[in-house]
N, C-alpha and C positions, 0 to 999 in steps of 0.2 A: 504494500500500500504506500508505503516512505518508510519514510527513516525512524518514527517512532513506531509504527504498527506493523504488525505482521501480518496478512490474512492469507486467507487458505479457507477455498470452496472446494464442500464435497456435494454429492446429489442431497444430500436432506438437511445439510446445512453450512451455516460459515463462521468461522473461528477466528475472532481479530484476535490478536495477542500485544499488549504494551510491550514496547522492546526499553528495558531499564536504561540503556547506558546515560541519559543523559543525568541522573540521580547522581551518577560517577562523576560527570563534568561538574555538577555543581558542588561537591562535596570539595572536588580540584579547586573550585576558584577560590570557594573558602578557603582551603588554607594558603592556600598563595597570597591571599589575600591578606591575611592572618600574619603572613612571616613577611610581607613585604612591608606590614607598617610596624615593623620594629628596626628598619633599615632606615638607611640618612636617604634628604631629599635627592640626593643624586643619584642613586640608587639605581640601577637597568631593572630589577626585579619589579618596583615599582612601576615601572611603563608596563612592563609584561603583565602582571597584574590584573593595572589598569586596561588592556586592552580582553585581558581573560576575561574581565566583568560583562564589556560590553560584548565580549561574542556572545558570552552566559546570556546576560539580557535577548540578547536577539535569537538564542536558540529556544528560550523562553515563550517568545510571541509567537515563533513557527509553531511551538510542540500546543500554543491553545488554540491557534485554529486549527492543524489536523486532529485533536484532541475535540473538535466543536463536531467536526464532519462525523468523527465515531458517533457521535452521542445523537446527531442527527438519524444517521443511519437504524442508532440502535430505539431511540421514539417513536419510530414508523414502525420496527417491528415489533415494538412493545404495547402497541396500538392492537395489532393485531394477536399478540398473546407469540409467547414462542421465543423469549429471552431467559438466557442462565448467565451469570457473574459469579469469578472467583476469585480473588483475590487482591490487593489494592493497586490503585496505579498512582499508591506514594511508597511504597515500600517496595525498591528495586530486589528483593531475595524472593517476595512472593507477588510477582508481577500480574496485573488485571487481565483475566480471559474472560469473552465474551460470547457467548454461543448464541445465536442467532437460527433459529429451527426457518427454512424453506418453508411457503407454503404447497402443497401439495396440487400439482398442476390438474 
């Protein structure tokens, strides 16, 4: 689907799966972020940092609108009956699956 989501259609249904990695990225910028303001202003760590933040931010507004489309996706079929969730999609060890039952042609 991209880069946060996984999908995968079978005949009677379809399986988004949250892909964690970016829970990694931001745990990364915390601490870079963390150790860069214990450095002097001159600092290279600090630019890098600063530049970690704003990729962060912006991987941020990509991951809530592909994150809006899922949830779009999954209101329509939840209209219809025929949705299962397991897991969270804030906890990268136990990532959000979402089952989506086919309706039967």
């Amino acid at each position: 689907m991209d880069l946060f989501f996984s999908r995968r259609e079978t005949d009677r249904e379809v399986v988004i799966t949250h892909k964690p990695w970016f829970h990694f990225l931001l745990i990364a910028a915390i601490a870079v972020w963390g150790i860069a303001g214990t450095q002097p202003e001159e600092s290279v760590l600090r630019g890098w940092a600063g530049l970690l933040w704003f990729v962060t931010i912006a991987v941020m507004v990509w991951r809530a609108v592909s994150m809006r489309k899922v949830w779009r996706e999954m209101n329509v079929a939840m209209k219809a009956g025929g949705v299962s969730m397991r897991g969270s999609r804030f906890n990268p060890l136990d990532p959000l699956t979402v089952r989506i039952a086919k309706a039967p042609d």
